[in-house]
N, C-alpha and C positions, 0 to 999 in steps of 0.2 A: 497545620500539621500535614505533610505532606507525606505522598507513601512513600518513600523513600526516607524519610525519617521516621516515619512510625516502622517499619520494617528494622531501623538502625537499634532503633529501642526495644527489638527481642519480641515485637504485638504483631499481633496477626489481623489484619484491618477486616471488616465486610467484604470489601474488592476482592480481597486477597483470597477469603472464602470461597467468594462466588468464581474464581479465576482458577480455583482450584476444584469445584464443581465440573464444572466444563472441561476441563482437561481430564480430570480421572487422577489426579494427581493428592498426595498428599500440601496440605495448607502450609506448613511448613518449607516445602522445597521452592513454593511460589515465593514465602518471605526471604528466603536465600536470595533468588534471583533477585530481586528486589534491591534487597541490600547491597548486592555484589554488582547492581545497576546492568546485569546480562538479560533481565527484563522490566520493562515498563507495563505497567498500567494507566493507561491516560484513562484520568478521572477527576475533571473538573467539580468538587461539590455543588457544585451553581447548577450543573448539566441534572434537572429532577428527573428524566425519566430514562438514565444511564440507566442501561444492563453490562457491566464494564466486562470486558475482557484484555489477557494478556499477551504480550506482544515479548517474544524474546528465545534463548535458546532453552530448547528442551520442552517447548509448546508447542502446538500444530503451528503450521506456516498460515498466517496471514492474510488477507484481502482487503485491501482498500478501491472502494472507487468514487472517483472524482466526477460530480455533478457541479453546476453552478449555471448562473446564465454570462450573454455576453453583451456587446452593446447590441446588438444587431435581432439577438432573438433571446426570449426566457422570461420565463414569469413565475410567481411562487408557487402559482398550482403545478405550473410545469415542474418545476423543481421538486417540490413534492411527491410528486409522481416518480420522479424517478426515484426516490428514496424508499418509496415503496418499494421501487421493485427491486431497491440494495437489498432491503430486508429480503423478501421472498426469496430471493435467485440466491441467500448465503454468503453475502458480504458481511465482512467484522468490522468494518470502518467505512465510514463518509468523508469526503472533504467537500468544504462547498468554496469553490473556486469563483463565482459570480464577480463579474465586472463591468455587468449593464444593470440598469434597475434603480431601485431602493435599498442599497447592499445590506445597510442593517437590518430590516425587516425581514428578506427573505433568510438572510441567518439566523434572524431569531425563531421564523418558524421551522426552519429546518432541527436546530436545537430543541425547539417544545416537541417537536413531532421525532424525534430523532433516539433508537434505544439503543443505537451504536454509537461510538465514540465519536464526536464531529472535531474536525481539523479544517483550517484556514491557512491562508497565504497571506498575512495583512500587509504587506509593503502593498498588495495589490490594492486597498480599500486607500489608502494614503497615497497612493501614486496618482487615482481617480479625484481625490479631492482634491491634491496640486493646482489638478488641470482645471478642474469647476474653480477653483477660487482662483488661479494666479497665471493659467496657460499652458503652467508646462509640467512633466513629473519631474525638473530636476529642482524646480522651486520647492518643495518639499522641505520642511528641516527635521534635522535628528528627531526633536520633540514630535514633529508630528507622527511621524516613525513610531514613537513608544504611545505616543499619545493612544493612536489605534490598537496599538496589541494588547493596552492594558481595559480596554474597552471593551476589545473581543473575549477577552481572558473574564472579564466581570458581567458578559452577557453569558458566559456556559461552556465555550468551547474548549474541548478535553487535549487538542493537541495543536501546536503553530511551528509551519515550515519558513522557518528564518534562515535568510543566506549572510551567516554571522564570516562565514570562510574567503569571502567574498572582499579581500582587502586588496591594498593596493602591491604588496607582493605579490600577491598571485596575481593581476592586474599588469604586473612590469612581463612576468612568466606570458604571459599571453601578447602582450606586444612584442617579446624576444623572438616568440616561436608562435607565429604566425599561424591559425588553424583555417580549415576548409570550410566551416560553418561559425567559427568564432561561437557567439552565447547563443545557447537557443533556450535557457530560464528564463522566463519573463520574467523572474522576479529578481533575478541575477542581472539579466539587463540594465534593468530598471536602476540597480545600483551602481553597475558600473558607467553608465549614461553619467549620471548623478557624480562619480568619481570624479567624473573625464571634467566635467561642467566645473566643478567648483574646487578642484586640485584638494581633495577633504579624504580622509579615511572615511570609510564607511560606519558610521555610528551604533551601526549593530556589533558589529568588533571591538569599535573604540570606548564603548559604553555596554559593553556585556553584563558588568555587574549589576549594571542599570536593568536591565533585558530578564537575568537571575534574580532580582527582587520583586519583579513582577510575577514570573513563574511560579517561584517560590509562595508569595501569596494567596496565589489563586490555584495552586495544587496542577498547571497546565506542565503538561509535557511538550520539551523542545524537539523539534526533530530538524537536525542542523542539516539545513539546503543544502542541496551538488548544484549551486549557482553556474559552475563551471563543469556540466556534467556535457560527455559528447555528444552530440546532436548528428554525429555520423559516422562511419566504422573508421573513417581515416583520421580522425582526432581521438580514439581512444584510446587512454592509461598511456596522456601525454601528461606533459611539464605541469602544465597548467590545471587538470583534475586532480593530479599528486600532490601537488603544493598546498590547494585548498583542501585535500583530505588530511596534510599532517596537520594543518590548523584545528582544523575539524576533532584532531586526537587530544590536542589542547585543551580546546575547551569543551569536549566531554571531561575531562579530568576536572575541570573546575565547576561544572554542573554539578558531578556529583559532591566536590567539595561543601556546595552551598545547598545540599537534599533537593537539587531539583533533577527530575528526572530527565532521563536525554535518549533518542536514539539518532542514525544518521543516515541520511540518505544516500543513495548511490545511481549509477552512469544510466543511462537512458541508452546509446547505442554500440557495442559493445563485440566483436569479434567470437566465435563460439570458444573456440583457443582461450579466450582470455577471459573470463567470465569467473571462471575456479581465484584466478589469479587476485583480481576484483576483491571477490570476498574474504580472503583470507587478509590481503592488505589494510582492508577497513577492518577487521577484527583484529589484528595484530596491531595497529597505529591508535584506534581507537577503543582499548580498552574490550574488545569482547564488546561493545556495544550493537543492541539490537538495530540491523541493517536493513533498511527501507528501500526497495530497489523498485525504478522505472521501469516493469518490462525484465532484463533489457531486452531491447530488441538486438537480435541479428542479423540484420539485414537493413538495408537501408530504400528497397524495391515495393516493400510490400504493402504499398498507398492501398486502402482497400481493406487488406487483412494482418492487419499490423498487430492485430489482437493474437494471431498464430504466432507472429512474430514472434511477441512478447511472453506467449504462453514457451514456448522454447527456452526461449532465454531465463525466464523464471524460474521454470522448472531445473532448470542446470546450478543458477544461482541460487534455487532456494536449498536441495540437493546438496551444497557446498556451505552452505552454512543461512543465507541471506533468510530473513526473517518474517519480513515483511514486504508481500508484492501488491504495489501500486497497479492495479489493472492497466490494461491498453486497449482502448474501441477500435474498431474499425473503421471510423472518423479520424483518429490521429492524424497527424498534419493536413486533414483537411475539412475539416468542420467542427461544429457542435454537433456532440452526441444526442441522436434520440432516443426514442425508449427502445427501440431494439439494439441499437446499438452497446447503451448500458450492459442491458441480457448477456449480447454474448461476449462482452467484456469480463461480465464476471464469471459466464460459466469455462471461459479460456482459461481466467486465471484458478480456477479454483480445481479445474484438473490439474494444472500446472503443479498448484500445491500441494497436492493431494498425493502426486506423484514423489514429489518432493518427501515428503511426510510418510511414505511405505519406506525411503530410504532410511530416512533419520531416525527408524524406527519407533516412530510417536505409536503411543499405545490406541490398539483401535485402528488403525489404519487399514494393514493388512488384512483385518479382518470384514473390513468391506468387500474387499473385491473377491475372496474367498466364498462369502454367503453368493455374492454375483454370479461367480465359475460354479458353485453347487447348482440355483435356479438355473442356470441354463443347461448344464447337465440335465436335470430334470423336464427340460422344457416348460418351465412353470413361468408363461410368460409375465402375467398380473404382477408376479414378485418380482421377475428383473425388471420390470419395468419401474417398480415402486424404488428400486437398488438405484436405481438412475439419475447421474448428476443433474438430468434436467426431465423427470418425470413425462412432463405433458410433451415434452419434444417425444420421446422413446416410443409412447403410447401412438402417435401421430404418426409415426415413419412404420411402426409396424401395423397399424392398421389400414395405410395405404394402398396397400393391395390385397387382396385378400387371396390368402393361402387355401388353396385348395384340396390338401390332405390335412387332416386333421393333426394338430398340435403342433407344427412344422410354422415356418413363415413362407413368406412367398415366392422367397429366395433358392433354397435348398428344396423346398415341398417334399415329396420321396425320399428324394438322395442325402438327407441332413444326416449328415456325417452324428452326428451326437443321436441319436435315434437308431443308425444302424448299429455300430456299435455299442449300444447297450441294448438290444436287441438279443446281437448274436453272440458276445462276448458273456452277457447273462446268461445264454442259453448254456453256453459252451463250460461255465463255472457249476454249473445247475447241474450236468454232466457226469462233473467230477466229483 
């Protein structure tokens, strides 16, 4: 029973409670969304120690961030670790993207250990065992394709990013009209490599219902790949990401035909101009379907701080409707994230959202940064500092120096503008 069919049948699930909890929202307008597929709940039963939350319109905007190891470095304690610090730092989502190691094990302990939704890429775990049994990842067959997802889906995992859009349509779109970075999806690659190789549709496409009976089973939410998402500002909301997104609108229609929950991913590098444009495209083509966005970034410069990047681009997209932001480290196109890196991935994206979230007028929002502008009125440092997206950073930069007029910082000291004017402007009312 899937929540998307328990929602179709008029019930109101636990999830559904608990997602209505956290929002502040009545349990009812969660099961509309539900029903109406404008939100998901990725809630795998298998996943024992889910705290589920929702993902859609009319709910806070989103955080996911992506952990995993690679060949080169990662071990499960590492990995672990960083999931600690998803939780602490206020992420709502994990993916573990791992592609060196023992991939099943550190999934499963990210899963046991895990109180946030966990999501996977498995063409990725299939594409590795190609290569360990046969050389290459285009030796791979359909079957081992499903084999892996329905593997992943029966150890726990609440959500799996499949590049189902990924055909050879879009495939022809792409050799017509030539891009500047062509795929930068590994997972997307990995298919169309596999295309090129064996002159075959992509089995995720060509066997959907295949892909839907598994989902369906294991209660796993799809979240259909941007395989063909731009990897630079000169390939954005060309031929070839359009093509794959009207596919994309298709089979959310038939997701929810079969009660399996679906949202969709969106572009990685992306123009500020065009970003509004983006998200209304994928809501209008796909059904109002809850929008999972790279980022995006705007810029293509920002090797280093890509996380700004991203925090930009997010905040604009989520602002316009996007639902869901996939964090950006500051590692991006060049490394594996460490643990500071994680940090301020998520504290970028979660001002992003946050920002996002005073627009869309999510209840509660405004009223943060409100008690904020009051405590510093006040000067009541303790408290803005407690207000603060990242506490122990706040507490650290103001007590850096030490302010030598009392209740001031060490910026302003005397001259703080919020101090003299209430000061003199109380005096002045006091007066009258």
């Amino acid at each position: 029973m899937t929540q998307l069919r328990t929602a179709r049948q008029k019930r109101i699930s636990p999830e559904m409670e608990r997602v209505a909890q956290r929002e502040g929202l009545e349990p009812e307008l969660i099961r509309q969304g539900v029903e109406n597929g404008t939100i998901v709940i990725p809630a795998n039963p298998r996943h024992a120690r889910l705290d589920p939350c929702g993902i859609g319109k009319g709910l806070s905007t989103k955080i996911n961030a992506n952990i995993g190891t690679s060949l080169d470095h990662g071990d499960i304690e590492t990995e672990l670790g960083k999931l600690r610090l998803t939780v602490e730092y206020g992420a709502h989502a994990v993916m573990d993207l791992s592609t060196g190691g023992d991939l099943s094990a550190i999934r499963q302990a990210i899963i046991e250990a895990s109180p946030l939704p966990v999501g996977t890429v498995p063409i990725y775990e299939a594409a590795i065992e190609a290569v360990e049994s046969h050389g290459a990842i285009v030796e791979m067959s359909g079957d081992d394709m499903f084999s892996v997802i329905e593997k992943q889906a029966r150890e726990g995992v609440d959500f799996v990013t499949v590049h189902c859009g990924v055909n050879q349509r879009c495939l022809a779109e792409l050799k017509s009209h030539p891009r500047l970075t062509n795929v930068v999806s590994r997972g997307g690659a990995f298919l169309v490599g596999w295309m090129l190789h064996r002159q075959l549709e992509n089995p995720l496409y060509e066997q959907y219902d295949r892909l839907l009976d598994i989902a369906r089973h294991y209660d796993v939410t799809l979240s259909l790949g941007d395989g063909m998402r731009p990897g630079s500002l000169a390939d954005a909301t060309d031929r070839c990401q359009i093509q794959e997104l009207m596919t994309l609108g298709d089979l959310v229609e038939r997701a929810r035909q079969a009660d399996v929950q679906v949202m969709v991913e969106g572009p990685g590098h992306v123009p500020l101009d065009q970003i509004v444009a983006n998200v209304q495209l994928e809501k209008r083509l796909c059904g109002e379907a809850p929008f999972y966005v790279l980022g995006p970034l705007v810029t293509d410069v920002a090797s280093g701080y890509d996380h700004i990047s991203g925090a930009i681009g997010g905040a604009i997209a989520a602002s316009a409707g996007a639902d869901f932001l996939c964090y950006v480290t500051p590692a991006e196109h060049l490394s594996l994230p460490d643990f500071e890196d994680v940090k301020d991935g998520i504290i970028a994206s979660r001002i992003a959202a946050h920002a996002a979230d005073i627009v869309k007028g999510i209840p509660g929002a405004s009223d943060w940064d409100r008690k904020m502008s009051t405590a510093r009125r006040g000067l009541r440092w303790e408290e803005q500092i407690a207000l603060s997206v990242d506490p122990a950073k706040a507490a650290s930069k103001h007590a850096r120096y030490a302010g030598k007029t009392e209740g001031t910082c060490s910026m302003c000291g005397p001259y703080c503008a919020m101090a003299l004017v209430e000061k003199y402007l109380g005096a002045s009312i006091g007066r009258c």
